[in-house]
N, C-alpha and C positions, 0 to 999 in steps of 0.2 A: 197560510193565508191570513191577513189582516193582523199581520205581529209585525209591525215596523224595527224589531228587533232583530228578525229573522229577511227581512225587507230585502233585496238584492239589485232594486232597479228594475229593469226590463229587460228583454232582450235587446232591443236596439240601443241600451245605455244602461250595462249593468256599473254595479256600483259595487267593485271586487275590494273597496277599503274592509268592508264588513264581512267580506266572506270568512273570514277566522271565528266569528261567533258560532257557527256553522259546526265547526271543527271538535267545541267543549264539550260536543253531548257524544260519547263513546258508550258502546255497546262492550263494557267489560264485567266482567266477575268472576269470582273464586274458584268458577267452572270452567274458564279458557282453558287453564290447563289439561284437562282431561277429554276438551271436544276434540273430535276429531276434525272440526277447523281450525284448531287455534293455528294462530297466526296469519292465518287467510282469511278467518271470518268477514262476510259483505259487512257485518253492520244490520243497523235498522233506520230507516230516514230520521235525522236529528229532530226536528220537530213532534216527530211520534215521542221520540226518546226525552225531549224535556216536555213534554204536556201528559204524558202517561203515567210517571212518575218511576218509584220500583216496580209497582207489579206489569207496567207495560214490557220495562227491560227483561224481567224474569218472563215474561211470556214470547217477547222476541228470540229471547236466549231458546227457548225451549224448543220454539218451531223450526229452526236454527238447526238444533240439532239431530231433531229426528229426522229432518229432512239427509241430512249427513248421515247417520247413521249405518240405512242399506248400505251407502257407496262404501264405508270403511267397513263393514262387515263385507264386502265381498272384491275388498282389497283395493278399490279403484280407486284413483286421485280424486278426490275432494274438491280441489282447485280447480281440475279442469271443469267439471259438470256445475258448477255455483258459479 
């Protein structure tokens, strides 16, 4: 809210030139490989992700995966339940 950067319009007149800005803030790190969401991981809302800095992503990352955690220790799909 009130970042004309992150701006999209409205609903009744969005303004999709911009939405790739949207796209730059990814929720990655040295740990994808080892969570048991990689390659499914939601993400964190991009906004969070550029105004948080590192330690918002390290703490998205984190929540992330404990949240994950029980479903891959008792073997369930990941995917389906996130």
């Amino acid at each position: 809210m009130n970042d004309p950067d992150l701006a999209l319009g409205s609903l009744a007149a969005p303004d999709w030139r911009k939405n790739g800005l949207l796209g730059r803030e990814a929720l990655t790190g040295p740990h994808c490989a080892g969570c048991p969401l990689a390659g499914r991981c939601p993400g964190e809302c991009p906004s969070r992700l550029r105004y948080n800095g590192p330690q918002g992503r390290a703490l998205a990352c984190a929540m992330l995966r404990a949240l994950a955690q029980p479903l891959a220790a008792h073997g369930e799909n990941a995917h389906a339940s996130a």
